[in-house]
C-alpha positions in Angstrom: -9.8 -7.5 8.1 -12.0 -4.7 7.8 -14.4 -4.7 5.1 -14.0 -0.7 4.9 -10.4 -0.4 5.1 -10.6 -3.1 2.0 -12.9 -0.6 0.1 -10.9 2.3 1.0 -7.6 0.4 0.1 -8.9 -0.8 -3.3 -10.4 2.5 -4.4 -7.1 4.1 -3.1 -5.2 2.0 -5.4 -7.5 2.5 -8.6 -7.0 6.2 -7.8 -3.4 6.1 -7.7 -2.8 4.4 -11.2 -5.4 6.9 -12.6 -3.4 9.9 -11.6 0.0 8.8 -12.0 -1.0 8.0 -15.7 -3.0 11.6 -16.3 -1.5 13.8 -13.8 1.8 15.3 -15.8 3.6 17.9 -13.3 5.0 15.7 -10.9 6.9 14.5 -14.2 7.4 18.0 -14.7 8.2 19.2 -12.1 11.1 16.8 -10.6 11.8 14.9 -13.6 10.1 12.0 -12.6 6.8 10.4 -12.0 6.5 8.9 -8.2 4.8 5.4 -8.1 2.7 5.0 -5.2 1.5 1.8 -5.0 4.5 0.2 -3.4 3.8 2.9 -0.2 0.1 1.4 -0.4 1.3 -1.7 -0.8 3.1 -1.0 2.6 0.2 -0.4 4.1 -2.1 -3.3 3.3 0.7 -5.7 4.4 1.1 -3.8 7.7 -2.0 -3.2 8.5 -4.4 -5.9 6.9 -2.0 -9.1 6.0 -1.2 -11.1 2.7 -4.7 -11.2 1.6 -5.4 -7.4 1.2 -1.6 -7.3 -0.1 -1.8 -9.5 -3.1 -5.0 -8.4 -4.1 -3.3 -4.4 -4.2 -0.3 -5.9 -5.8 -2.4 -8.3 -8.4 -4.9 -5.0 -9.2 -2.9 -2.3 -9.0 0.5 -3.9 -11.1 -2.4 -5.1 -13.8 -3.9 -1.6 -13.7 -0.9 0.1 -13.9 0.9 -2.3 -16.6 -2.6 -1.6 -19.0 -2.0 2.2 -19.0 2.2 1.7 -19.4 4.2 0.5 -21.9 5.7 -2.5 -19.2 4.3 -5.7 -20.7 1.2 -6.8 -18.6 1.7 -8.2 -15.2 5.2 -7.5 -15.1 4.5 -5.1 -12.2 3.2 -7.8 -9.8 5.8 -9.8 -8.9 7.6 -6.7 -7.5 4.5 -5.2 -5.6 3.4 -9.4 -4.3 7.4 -9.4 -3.3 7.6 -6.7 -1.5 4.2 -7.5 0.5 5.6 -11.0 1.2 8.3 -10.0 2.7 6.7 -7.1 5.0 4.5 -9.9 5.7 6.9 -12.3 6.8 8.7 -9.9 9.4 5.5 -8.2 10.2 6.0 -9.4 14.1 9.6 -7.6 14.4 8.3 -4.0 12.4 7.4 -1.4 14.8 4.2 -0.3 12.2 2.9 2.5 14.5 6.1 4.7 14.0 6.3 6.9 11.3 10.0 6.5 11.0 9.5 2.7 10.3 6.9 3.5 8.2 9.1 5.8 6.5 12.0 3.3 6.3 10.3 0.5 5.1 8.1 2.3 2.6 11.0 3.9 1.0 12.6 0.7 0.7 10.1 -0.8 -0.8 9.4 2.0 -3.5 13.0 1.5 -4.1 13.2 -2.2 -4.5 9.7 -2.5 -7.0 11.5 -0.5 -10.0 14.9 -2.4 -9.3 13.0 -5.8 -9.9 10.9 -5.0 -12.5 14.3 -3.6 -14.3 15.3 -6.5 -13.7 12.1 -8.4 -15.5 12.4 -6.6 -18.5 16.0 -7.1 -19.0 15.0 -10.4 -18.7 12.7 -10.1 -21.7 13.2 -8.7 -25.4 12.7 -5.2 -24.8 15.4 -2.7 -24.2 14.7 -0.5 -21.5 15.7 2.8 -21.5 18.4 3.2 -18.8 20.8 5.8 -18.1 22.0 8.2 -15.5 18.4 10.2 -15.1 17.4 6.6 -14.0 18.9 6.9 -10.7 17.4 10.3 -9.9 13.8 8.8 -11.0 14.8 6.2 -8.9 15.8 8.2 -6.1 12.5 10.8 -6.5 10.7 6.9 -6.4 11.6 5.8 -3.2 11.8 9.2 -1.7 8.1 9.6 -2.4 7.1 6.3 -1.5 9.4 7.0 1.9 6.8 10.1 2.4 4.0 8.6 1.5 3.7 5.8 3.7 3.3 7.2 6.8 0.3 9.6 4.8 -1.6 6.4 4.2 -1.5 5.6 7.3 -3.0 8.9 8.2 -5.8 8.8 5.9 -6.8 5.7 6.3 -6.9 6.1 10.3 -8.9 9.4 9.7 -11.8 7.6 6.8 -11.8 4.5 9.4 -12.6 6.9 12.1 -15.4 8.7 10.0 -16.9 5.8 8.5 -17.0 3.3 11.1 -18.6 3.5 14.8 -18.1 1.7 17.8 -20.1 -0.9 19.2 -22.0 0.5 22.3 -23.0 -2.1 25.3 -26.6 -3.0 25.3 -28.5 -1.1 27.9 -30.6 -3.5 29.1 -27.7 -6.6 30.0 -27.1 -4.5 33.6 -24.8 -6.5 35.6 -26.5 -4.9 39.4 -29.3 -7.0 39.0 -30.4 -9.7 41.9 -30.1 -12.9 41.7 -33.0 -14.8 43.3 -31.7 -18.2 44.4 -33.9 -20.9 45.6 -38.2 -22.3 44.1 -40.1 -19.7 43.4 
């Protein structure tokens, strides 16, 4: 696991909840507000493992939950789940095309608000459902779908800036003679 990809991932993450809670046209606009962290949620499980995955989904769901009215932490089980899984099959995902990344990261934005529904209906409070709920939910994974294969592209491009390869040491030539024999 890259130490920078972690960085960028985390900070990504931090950024995300801050402008899906104070950004308003999205909203606006399609009647919805996209959540994004089960697209970079995606991501960490594709690209980095569990680890990097539950610390998004543990961050990110308490982050989000502290700036929503869901009770806190009810937004990690859904985010850890979804990273689990993508985990578990990691082996059998083709993760370098963007139509899988697509496919999987719509599923996943689609799947987090269906399970946290289904936490709160487990709780006291009374949700507000209806028939908008299914075109926020639609909007939800259609971002998430879209934004996927984005992360992957921006990370990629910071890795690329950020980090540098290793060059060979110049003095370890391999054409030098061997003397064999006392000196």
């Amino acid at each position: 696991m890259n130490r920078l990809n972690v960085i960028f991932t985390l900070c990504a993450a931090y950024g995300i909840v801050f402008l899906q809670t104070s950004v308003n046209w999205p909203r606006a606009l399609l009647g919805a507000q996209p959540d994004l962290l089960p697209s970079l949620v995606v991501y960490a499980a594709l690209t980095s493992g569990l680890g990097l995955s539950t610390t998004i989904s543990i961050c990110g769901g308490l982050w989000m939950d502290s700036l929503s009215r869901n009770p806190l932490g009810i937004s990690i089980l859904p985010l850890f789940l979804a990273g689990v899984i993508i985990e578990r099959y990691r082996g059998l995902i083709l993760r370098d095309q963007t139509y899988a990344q697509f496919v999987i990261g719509a599923c996943a934005s689609a799947a987090a608000p269906v399970i946290t529904l289904i936490l709160i209906l487990n709780t006291s409070l009374e949700p507000m459902v209806g028939w908008t709920s299914l075109w926020q939910w639609g909007v939800m994974a259609l971002a998430g779908g879209f934004m996927t294969p984005a992360w992957f592209w921006l990370f990629a491009w910071l890795l690329r800036g950020f980090s540098y390869e290793t060059i060979q040491d110049p003095t370890g030539h391999s054409n030098r003679q061997i003397k064999r024999g006392r000196s």
